[in-house]
Structure formats: structure tokens, C-alpha cells
N, C-alpha and C positions, 0 to 999 in steps of 0.2 A: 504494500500500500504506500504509493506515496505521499507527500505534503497535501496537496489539494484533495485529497482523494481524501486522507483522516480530516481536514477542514472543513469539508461538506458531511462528513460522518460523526464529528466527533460529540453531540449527543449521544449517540447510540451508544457510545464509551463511558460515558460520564457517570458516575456513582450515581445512587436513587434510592430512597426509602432508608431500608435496611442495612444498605450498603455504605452511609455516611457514618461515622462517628458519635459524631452529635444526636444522634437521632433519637426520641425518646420513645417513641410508637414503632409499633411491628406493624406487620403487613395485617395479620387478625385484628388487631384493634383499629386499621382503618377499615376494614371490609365490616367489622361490628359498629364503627361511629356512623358509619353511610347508611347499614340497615336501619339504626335506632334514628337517624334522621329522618328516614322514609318512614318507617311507620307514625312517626309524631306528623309529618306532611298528610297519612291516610289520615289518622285521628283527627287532625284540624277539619279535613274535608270532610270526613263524619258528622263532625261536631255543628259544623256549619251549618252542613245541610239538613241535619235531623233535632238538634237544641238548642240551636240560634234564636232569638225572639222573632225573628222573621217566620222561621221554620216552624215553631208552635203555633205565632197567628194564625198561619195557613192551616195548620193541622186542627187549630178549633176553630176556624172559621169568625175572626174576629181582627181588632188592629194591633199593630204591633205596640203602640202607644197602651192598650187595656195590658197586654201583657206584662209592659216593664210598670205599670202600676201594681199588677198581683206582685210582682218579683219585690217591688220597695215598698210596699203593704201600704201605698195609698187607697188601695181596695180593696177588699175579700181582707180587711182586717183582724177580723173576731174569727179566722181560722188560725191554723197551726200552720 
């Protein structure tokens, strides 16, 4: 290989991850910080879309505005 040849290649050379020194993460705890990232992204869009005060108005068929008064007990007081 000569000069130009490692210049246009010499990423593919270069240390990564595992392979620096410094490095305080393996390869499994990045491949488990990405998983636990994506499931917290399903969760949010769970959450969203099924116990969002949006998502309750619709599902009682009312405004979202009566909801967030059940939620800060402006209404439906004298329950639990």
C-alpha cells in the first residue's frame, strides 16, 4: 500500500470503540444504551398516544380542557 492509497484509507485503520485506551464503554453497553433508548422513544409514543390528555379527551369523548381540570381537581372534587 502506498502513501495515497493509506490517505484515502486511513479511517478504516484508525482505532474505535474498544480499541482506544481511554475508552470507558464496551461494545454491550453501547448496543444496551441504544436498546434502552429505543424502548423509552416506544414508551413516549405509547404514552402519547394512549394517556396524553388529548388521548383521554378522545377516548371519553369530551375537551381536553375538562380533563386537565379532573387531573388539578378543579372538578370531580369530592372524589379520590
Amino acid at each position: 500500500m502506498n502513501r495515497q492509497e493509506y490517505r484515502l484509507r486511513r479511517i478504516e485503520f484508525a482505532p474505535r470503540g474498544q480499541d482506544l485506551p481511554q475508552t470507558k464503554l464496551l461494545e454491550i453497553d453501547v448496543i444496551s444504551i441504544r436498546s434502552a433508548a429505543r424502548q423509552r422513544e416506544n414508551l413516549r409514543r405509547f404514552i402519547s398516544s394512549t394517556l396524553s390528555n388529548e388521548a383521554l379527551a378522545k377516548q371519553y369523548s369530551t375537551h381536553v380542557r375538562n380533563i386537565e381540570k379532573i387531573i388539578t381537581r378543579q372538578s370531580w372534587s369530592h372524589l379520590p
